[in-house]
mmCIF entry with sequence, helices, sheets and N, C-alpha, C, O atoms, coordinates in Angstrom:
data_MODEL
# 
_entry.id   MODEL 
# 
_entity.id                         1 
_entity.type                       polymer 
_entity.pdbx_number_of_molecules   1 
# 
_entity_poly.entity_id                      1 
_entity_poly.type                           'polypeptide(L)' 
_entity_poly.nstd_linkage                   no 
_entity_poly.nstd_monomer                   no 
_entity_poly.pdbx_seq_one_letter_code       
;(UNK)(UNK)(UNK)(UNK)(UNK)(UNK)(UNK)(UNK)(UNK)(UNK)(UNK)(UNK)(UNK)(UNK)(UNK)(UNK)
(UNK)(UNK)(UNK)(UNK)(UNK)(UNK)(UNK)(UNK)(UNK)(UNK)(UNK)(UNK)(UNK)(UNK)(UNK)(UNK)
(UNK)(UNK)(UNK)(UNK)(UNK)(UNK)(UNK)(UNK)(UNK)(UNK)(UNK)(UNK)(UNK)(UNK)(UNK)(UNK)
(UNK)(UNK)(UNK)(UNK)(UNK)(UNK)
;
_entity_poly.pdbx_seq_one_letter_code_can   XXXXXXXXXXXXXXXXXXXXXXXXXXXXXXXXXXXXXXXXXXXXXXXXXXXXXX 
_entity_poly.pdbx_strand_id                 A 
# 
loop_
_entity_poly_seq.entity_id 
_entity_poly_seq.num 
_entity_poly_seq.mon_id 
_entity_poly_seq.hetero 
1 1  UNK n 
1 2  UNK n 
1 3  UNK n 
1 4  UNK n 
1 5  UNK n 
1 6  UNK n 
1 7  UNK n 
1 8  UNK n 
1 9  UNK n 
1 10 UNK n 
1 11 UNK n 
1 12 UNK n 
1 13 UNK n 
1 14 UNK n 
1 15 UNK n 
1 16 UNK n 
1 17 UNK n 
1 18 UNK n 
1 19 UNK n 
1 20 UNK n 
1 21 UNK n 
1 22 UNK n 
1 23 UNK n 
1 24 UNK n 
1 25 UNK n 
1 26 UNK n 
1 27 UNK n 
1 28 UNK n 
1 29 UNK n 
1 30 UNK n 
1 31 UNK n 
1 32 UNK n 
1 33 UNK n 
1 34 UNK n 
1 35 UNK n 
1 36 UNK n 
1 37 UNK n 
1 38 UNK n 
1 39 UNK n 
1 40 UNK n 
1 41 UNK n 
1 42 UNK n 
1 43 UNK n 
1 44 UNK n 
1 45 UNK n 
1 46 UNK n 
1 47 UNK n 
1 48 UNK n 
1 49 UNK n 
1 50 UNK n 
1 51 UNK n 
1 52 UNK n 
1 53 UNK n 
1 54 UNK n 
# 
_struct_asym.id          A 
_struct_asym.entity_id   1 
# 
loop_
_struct_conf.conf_type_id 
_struct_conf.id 
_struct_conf.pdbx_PDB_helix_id 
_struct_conf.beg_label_comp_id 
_struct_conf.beg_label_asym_id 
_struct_conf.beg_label_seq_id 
_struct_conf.pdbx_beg_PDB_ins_code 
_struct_conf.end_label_comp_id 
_struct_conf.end_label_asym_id 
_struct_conf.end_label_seq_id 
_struct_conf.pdbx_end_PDB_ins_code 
_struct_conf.beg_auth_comp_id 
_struct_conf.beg_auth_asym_id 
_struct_conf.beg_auth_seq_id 
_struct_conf.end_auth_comp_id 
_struct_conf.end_auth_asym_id 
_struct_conf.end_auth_seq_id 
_struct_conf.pdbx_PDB_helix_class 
_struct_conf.details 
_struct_conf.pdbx_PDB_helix_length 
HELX_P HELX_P1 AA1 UNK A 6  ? UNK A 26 ? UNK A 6  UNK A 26 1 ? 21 
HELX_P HELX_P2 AA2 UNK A 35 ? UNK A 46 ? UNK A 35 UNK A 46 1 ? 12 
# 
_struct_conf_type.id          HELX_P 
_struct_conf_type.criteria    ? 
_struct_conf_type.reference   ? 
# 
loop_
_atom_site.group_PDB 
_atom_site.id 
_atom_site.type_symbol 
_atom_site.label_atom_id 
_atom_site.label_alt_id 
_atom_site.label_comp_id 
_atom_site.label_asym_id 
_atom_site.label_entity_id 
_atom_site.label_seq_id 
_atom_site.pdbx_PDB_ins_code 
_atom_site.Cartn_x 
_atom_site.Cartn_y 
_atom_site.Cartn_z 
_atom_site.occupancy 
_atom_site.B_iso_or_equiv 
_atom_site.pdbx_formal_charge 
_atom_site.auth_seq_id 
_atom_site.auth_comp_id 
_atom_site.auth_asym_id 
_atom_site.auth_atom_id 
_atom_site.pdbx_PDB_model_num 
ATOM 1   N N  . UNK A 1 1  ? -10.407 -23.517 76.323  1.00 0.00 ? 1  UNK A N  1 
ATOM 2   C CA . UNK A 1 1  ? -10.227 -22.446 77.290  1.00 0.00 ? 1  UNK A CA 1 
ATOM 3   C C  . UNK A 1 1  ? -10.174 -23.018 78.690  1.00 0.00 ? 1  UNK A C  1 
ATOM 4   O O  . UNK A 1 1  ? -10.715 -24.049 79.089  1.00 0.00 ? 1  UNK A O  1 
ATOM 5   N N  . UNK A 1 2  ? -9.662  -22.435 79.148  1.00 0.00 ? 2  UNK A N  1 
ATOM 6   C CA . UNK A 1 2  ? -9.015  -22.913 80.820  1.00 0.00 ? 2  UNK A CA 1 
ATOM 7   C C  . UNK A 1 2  ? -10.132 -22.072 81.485  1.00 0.00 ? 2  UNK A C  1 
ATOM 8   O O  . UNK A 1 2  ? -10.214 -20.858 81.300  1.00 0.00 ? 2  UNK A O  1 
ATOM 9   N N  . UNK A 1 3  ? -11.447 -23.139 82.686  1.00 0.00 ? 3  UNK A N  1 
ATOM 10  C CA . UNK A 1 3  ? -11.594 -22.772 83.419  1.00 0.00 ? 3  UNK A CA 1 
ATOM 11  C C  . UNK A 1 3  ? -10.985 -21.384 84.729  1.00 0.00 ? 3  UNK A C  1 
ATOM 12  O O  . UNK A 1 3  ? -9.894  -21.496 85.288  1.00 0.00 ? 3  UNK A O  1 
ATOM 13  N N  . UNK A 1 4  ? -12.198 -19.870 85.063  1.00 0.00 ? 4  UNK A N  1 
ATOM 14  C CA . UNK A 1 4  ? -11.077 -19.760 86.141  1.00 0.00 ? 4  UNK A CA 1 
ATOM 15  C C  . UNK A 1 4  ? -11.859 -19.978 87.103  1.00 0.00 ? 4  UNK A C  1 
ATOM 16  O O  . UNK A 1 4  ? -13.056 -20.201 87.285  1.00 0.00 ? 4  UNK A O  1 
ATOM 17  N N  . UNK A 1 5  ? -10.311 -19.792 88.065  1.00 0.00 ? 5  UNK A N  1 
ATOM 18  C CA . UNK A 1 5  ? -10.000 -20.591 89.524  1.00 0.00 ? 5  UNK A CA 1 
ATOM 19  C C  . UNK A 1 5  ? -10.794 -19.003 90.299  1.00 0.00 ? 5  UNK A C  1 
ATOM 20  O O  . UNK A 1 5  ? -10.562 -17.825 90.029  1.00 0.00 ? 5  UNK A O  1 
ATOM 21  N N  . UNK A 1 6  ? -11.675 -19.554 91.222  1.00 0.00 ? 6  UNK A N  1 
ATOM 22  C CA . UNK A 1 6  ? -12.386 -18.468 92.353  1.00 0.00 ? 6  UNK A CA 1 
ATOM 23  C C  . UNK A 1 6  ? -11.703 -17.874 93.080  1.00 0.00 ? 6  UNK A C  1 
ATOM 24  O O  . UNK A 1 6  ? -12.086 -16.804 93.552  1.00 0.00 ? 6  UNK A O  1 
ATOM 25  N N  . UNK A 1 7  ? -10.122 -18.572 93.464  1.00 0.00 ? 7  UNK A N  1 
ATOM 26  C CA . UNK A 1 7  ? -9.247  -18.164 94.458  1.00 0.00 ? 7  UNK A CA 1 
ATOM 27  C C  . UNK A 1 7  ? -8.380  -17.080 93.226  1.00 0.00 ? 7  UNK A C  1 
ATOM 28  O O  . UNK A 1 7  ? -7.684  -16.215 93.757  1.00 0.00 ? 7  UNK A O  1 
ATOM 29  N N  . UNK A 1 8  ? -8.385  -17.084 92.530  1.00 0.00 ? 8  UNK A N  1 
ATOM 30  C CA . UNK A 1 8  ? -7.617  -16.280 91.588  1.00 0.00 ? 8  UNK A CA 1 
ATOM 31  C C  . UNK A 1 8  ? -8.445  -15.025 91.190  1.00 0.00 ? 8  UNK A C  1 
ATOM 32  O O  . UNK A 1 8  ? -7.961  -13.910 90.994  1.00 0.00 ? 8  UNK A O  1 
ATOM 33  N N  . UNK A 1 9  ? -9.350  -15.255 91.125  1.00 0.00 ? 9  UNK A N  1 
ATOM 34  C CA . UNK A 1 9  ? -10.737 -14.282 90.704  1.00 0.00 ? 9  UNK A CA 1 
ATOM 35  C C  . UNK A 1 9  ? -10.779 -13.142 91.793  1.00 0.00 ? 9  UNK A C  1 
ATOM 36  O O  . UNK A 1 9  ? -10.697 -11.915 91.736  1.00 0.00 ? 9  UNK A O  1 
ATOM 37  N N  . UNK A 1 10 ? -10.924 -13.968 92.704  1.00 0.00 ? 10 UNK A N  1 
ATOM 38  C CA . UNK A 1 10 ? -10.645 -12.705 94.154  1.00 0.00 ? 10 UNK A CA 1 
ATOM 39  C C  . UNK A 1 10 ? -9.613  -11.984 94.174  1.00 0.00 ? 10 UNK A C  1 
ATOM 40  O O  . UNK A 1 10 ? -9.576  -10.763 94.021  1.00 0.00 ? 10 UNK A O  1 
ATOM 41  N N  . UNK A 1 11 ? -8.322  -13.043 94.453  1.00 0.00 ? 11 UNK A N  1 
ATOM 42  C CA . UNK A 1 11 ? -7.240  -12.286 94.379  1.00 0.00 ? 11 UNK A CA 1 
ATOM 43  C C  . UNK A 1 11 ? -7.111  -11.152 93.476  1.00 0.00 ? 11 UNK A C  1 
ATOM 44  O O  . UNK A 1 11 ? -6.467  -10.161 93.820  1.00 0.00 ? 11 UNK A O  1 
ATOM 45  N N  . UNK A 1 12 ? -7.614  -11.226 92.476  1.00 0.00 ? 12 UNK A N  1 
ATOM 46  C CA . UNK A 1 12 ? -7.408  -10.530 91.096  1.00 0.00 ? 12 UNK A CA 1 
ATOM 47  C C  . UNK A 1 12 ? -8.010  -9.093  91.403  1.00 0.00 ? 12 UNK A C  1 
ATOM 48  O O  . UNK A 1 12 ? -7.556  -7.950  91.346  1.00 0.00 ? 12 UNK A O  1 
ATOM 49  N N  . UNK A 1 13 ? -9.216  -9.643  91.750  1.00 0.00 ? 13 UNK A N  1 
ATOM 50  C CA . UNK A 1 13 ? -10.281 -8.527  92.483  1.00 0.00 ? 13 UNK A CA 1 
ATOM 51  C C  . UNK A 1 13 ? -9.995  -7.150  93.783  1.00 0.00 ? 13 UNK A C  1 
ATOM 52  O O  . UNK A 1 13 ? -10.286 -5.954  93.781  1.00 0.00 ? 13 UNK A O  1 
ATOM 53  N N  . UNK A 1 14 ? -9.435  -7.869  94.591  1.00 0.00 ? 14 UNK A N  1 
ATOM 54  C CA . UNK A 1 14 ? -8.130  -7.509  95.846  1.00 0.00 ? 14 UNK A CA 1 
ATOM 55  C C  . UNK A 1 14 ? -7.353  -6.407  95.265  1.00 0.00 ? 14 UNK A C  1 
ATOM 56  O O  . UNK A 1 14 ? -7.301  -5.239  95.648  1.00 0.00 ? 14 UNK A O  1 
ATOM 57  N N  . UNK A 1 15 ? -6.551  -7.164  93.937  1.00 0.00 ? 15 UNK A N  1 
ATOM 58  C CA . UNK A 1 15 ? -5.631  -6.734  94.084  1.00 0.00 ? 15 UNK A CA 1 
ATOM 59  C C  . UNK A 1 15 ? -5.820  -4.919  93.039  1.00 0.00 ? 15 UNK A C  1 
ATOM 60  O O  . UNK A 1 15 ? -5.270  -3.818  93.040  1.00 0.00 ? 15 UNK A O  1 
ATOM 61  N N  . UNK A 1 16 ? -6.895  -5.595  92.332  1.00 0.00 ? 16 UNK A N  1 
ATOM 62  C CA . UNK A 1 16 ? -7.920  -3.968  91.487  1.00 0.00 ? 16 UNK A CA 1 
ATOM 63  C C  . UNK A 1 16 ? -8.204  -3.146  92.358  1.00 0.00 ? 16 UNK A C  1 
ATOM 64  O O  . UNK A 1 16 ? -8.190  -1.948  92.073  1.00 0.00 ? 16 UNK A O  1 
ATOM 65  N N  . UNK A 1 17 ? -8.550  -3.607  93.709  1.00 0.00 ? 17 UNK A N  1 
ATOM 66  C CA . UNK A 1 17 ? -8.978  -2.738  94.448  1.00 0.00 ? 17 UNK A CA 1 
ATOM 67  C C  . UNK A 1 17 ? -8.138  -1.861  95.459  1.00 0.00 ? 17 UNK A C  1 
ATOM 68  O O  . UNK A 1 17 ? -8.394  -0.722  95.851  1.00 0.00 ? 17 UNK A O  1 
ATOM 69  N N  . UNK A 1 18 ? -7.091  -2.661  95.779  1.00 0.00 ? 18 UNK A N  1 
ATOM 70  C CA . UNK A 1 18 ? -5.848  -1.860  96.368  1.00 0.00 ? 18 UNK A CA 1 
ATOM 71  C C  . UNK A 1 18 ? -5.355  -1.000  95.426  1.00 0.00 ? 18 UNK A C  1 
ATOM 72  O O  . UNK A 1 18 ? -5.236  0.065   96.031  1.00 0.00 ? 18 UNK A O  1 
ATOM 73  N N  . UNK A 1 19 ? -4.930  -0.814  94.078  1.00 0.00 ? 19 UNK A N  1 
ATOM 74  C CA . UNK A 1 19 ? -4.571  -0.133  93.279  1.00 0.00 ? 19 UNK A CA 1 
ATOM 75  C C  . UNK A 1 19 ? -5.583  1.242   92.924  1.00 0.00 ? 19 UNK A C  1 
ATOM 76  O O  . UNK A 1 19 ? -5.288  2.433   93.021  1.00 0.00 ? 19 UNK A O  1 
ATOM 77  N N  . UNK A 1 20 ? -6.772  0.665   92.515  1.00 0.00 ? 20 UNK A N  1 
ATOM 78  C CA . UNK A 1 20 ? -7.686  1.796   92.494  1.00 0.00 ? 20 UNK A CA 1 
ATOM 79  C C  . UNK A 1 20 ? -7.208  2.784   93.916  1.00 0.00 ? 20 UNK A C  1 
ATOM 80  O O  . UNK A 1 20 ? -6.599  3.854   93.925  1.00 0.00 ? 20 UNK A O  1 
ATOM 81  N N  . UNK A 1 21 ? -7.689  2.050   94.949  1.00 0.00 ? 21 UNK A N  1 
ATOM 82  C CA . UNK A 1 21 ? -7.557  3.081   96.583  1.00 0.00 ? 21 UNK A CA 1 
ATOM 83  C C  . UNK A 1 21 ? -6.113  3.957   96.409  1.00 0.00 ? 21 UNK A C  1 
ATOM 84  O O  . UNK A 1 21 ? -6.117  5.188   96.391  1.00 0.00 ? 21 UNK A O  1 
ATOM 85  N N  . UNK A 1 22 ? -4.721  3.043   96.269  1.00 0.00 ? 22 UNK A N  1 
ATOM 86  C CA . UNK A 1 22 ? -3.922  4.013   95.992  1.00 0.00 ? 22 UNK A CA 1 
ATOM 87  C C  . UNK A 1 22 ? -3.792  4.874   94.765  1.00 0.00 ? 22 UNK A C  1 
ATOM 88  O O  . UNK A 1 22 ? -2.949  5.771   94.762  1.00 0.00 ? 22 UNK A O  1 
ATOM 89  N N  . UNK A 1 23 ? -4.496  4.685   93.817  1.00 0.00 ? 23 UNK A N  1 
ATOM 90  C CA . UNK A 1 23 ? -4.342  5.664   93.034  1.00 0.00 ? 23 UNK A CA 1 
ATOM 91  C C  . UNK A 1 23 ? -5.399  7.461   93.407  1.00 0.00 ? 23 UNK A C  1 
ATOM 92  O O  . UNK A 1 23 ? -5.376  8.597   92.934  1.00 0.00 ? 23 UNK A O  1 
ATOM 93  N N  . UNK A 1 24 ? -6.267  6.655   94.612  1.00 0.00 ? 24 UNK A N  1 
ATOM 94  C CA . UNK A 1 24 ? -7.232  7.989   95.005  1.00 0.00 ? 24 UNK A CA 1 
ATOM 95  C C  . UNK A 1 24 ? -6.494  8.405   95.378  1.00 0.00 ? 24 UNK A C  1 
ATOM 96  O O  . UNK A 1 24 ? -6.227  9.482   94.845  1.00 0.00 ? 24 UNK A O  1 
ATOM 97  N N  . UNK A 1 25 ? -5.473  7.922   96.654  1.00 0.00 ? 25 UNK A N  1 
ATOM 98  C CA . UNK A 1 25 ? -4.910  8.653   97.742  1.00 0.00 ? 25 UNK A CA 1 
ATOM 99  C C  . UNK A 1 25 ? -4.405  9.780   96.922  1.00 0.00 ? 25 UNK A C  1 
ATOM 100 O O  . UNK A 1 25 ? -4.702  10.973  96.858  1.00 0.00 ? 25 UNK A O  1 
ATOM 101 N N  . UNK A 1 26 ? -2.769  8.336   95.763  1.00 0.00 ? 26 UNK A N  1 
ATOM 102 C CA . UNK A 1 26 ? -1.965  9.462   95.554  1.00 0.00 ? 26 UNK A CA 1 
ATOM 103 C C  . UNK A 1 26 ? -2.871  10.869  94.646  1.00 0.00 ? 26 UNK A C  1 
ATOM 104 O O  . UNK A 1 26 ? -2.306  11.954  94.505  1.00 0.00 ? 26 UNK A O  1 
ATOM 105 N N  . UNK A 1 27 ? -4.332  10.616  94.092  1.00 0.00 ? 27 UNK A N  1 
ATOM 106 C CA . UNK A 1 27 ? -4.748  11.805  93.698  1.00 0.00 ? 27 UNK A CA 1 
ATOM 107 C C  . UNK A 1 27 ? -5.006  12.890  94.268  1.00 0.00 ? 27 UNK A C  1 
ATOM 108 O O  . UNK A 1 27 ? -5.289  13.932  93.677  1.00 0.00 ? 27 UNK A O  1 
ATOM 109 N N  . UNK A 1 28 ? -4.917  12.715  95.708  1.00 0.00 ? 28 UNK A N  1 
ATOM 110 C CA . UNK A 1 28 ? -5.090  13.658  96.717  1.00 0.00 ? 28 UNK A CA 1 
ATOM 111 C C  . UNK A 1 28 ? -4.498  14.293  96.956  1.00 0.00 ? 28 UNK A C  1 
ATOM 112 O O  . UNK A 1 28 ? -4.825  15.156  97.771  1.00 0.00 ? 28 UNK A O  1 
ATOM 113 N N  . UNK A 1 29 ? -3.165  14.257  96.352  1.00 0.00 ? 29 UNK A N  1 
ATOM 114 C CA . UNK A 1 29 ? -2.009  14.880  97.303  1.00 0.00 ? 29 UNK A CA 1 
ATOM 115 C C  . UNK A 1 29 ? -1.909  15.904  95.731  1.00 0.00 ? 29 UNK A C  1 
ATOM 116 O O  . UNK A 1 29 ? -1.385  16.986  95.995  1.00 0.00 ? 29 UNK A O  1 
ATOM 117 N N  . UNK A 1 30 ? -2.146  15.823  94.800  1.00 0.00 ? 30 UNK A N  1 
ATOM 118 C CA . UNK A 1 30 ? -2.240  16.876  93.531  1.00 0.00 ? 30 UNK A CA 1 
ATOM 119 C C  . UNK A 1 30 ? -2.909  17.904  93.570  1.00 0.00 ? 30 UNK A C  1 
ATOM 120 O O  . UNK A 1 30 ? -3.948  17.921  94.230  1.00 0.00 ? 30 UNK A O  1 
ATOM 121 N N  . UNK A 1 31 ? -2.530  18.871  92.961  1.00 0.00 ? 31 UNK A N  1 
ATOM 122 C CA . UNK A 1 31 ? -2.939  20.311  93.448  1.00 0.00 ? 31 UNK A CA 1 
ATOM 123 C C  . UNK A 1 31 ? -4.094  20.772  92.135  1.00 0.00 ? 31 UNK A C  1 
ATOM 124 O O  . UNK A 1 31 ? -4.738  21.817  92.050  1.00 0.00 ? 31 UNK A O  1 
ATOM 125 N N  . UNK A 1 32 ? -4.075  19.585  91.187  1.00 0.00 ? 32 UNK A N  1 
ATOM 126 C CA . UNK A 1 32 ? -5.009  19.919  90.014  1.00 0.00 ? 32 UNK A CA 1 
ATOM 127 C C  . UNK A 1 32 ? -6.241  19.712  89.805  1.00 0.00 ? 32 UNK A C  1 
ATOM 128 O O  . UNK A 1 32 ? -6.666  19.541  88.662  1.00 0.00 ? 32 UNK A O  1 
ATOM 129 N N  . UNK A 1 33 ? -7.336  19.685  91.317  1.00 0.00 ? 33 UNK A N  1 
ATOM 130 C CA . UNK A 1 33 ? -8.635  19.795  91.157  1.00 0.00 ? 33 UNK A CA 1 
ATOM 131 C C  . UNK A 1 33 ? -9.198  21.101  90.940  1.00 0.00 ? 33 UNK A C  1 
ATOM 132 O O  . UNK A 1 33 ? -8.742  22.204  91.239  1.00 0.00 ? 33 UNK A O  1 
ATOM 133 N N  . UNK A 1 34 ? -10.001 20.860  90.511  1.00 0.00 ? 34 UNK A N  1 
ATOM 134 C CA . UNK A 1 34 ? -11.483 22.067  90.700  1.00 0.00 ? 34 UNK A CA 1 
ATOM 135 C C  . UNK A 1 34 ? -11.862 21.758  91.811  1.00 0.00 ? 34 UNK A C  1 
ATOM 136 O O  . UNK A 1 34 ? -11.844 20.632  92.309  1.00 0.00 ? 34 UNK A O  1 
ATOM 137 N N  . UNK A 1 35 ? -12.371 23.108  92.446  1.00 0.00 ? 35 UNK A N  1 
ATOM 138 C CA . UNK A 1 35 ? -13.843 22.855  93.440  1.00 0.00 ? 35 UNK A CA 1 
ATOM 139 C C  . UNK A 1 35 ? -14.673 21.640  93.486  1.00 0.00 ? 35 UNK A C  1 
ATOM 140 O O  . UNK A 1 35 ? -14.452 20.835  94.391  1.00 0.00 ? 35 UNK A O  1 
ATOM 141 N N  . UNK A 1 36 ? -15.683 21.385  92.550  1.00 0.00 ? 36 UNK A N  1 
ATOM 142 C CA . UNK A 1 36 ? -16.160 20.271  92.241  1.00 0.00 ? 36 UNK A CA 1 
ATOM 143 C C  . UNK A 1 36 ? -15.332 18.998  92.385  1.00 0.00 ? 36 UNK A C  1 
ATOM 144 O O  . UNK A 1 36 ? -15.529 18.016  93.101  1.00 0.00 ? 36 UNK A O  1 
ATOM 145 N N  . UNK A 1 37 ? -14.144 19.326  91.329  1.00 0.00 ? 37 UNK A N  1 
ATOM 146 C CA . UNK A 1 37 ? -13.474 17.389  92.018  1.00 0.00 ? 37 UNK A CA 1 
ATOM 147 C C  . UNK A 1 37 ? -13.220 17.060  93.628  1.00 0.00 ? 37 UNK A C  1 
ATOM 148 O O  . UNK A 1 37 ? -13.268 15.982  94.219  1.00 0.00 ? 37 UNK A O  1 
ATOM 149 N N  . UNK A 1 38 ? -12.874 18.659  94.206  1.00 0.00 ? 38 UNK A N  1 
ATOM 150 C CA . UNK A 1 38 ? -12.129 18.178  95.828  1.00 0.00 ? 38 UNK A CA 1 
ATOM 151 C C  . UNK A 1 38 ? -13.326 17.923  95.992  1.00 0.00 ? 38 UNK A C  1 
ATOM 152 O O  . UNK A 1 38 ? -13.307 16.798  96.491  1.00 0.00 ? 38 UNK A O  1 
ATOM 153 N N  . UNK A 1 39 ? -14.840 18.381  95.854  1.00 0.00 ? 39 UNK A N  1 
ATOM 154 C CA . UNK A 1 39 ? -15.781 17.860  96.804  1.00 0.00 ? 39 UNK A CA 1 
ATOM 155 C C  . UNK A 1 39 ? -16.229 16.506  96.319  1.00 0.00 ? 39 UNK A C  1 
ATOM 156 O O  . UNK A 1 39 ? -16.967 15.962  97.141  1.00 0.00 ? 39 UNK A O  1 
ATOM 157 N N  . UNK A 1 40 ? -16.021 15.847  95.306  1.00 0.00 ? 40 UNK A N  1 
ATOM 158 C CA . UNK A 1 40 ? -16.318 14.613  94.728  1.00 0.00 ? 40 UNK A CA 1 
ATOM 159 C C  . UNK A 1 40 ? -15.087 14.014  95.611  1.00 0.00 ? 40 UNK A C  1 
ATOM 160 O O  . UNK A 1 40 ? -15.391 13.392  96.630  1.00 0.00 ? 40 UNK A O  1 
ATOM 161 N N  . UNK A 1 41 ? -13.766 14.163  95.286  1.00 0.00 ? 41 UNK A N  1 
ATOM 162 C CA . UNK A 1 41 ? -13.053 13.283  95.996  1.00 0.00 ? 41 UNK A CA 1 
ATOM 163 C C  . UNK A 1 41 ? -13.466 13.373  97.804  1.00 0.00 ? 41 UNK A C  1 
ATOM 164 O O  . UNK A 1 41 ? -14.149 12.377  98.042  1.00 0.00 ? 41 UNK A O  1 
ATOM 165 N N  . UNK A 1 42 ? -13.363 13.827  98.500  1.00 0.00 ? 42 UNK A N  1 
ATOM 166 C CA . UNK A 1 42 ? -13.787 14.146  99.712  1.00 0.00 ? 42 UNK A CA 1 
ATOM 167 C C  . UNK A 1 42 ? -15.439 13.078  99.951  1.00 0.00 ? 42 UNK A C  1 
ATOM 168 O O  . UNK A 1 42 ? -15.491 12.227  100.839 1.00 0.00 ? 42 UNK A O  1 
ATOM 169 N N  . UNK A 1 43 ? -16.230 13.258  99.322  1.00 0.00 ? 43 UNK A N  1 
ATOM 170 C CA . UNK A 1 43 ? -17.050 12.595  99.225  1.00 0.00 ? 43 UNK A CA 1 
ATOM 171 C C  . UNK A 1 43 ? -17.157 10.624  99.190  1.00 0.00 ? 43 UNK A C  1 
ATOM 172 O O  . UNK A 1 43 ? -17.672 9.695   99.811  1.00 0.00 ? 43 UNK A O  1 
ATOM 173 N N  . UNK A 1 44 ? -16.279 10.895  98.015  1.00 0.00 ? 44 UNK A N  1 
ATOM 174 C CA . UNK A 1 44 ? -15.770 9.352   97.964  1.00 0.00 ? 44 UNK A CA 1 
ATOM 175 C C  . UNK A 1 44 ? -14.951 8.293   98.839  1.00 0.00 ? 44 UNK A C  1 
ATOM 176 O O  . UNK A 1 44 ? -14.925 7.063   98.829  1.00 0.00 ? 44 UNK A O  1 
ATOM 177 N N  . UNK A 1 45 ? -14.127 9.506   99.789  1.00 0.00 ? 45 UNK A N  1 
ATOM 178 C CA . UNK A 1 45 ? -13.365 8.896   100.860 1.00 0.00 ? 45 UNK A CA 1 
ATOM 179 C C  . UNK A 1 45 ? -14.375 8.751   102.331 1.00 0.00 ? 45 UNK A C  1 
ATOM 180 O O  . UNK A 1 45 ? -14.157 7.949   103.239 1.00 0.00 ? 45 UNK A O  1 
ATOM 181 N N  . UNK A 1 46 ? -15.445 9.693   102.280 1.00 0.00 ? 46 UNK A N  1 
ATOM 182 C CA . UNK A 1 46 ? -16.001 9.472   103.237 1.00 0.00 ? 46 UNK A CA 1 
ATOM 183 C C  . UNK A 1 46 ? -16.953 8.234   103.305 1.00 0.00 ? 46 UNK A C  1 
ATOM 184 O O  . UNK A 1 46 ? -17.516 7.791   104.307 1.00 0.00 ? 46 UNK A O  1 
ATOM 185 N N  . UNK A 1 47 ? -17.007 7.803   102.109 1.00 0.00 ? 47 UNK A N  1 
ATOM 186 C CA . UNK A 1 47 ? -18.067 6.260   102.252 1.00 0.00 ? 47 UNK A CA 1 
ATOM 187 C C  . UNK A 1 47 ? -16.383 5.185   102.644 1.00 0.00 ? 47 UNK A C  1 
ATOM 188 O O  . UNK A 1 47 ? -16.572 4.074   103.142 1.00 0.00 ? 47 UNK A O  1 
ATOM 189 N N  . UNK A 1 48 ? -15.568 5.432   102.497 1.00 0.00 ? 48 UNK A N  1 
ATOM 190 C CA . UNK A 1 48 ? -14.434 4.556   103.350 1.00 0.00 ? 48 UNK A CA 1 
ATOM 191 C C  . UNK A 1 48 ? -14.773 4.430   104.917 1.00 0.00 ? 48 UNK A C  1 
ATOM 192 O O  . UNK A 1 48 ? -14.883 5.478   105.552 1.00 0.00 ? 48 UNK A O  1 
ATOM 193 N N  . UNK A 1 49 ? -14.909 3.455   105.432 1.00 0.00 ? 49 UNK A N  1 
ATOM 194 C CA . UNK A 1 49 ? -15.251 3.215   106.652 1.00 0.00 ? 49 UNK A CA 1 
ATOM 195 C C  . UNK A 1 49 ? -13.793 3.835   107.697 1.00 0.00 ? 49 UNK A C  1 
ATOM 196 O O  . UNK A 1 49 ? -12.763 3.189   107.502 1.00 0.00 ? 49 UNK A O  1 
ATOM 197 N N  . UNK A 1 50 ? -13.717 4.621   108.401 1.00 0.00 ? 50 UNK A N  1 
ATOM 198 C CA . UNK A 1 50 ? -12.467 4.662   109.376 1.00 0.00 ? 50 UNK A CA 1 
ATOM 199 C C  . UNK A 1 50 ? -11.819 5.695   108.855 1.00 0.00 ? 50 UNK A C  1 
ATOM 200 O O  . UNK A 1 50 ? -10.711 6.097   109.212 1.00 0.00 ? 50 UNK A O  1 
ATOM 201 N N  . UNK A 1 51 ? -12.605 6.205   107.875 1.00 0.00 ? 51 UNK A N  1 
ATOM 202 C CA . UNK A 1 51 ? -11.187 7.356   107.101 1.00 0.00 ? 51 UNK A CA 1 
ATOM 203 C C  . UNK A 1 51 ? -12.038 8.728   106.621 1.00 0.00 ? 51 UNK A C  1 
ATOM 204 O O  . UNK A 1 51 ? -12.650 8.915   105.569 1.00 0.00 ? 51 UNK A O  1 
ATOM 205 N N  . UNK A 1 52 ? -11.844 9.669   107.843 1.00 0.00 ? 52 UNK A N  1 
ATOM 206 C CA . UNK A 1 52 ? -12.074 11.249  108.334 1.00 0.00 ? 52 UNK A CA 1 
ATOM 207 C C  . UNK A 1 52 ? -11.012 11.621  107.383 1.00 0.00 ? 52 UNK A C  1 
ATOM 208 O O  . UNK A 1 52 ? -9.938  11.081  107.117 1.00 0.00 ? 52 UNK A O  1 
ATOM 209 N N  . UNK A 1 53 ? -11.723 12.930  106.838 1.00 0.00 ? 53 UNK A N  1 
ATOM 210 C CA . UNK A 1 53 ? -11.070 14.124  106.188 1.00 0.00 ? 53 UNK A CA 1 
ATOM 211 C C  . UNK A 1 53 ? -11.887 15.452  107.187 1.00 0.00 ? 53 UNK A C  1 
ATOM 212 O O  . UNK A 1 53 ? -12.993 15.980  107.072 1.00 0.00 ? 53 UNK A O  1 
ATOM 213 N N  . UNK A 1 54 ? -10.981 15.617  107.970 1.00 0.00 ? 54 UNK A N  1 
ATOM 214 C CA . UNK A 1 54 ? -11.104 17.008  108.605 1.00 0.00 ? 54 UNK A CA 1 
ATOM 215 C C  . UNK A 1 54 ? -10.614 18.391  108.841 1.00 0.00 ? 54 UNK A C  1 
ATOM 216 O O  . UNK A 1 54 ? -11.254 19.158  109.559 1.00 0.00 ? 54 UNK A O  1 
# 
């Protein structure tokens, strides 16, 4: 088995994490929450540093 590389590990990591974020956004823009999910999603964007929902 092939050692992994730390610089790849991150990247890898990065790149999970940009995907996750756009997959919140584009969940935002869907009209198929409950009550409960908009306040869960709303919630979740507010621990994003810089990013108001008002």
């Amino acid at each position: 088995m092939e050692n992994l590389s730390l610089k790849k590990y991150v990247w890898k990591c990065v790149l999970g994490a940009e995907i996750a974020y756009a997959a919140c956004l584009t969940g935002g823009f869907l009209p198929l929450r409950s009550v409960r999910g908009l306040e869960l999603h709303h919630a979740l964007f507010e621990t994003i540093p810089g990013f108001n929902l008002d």
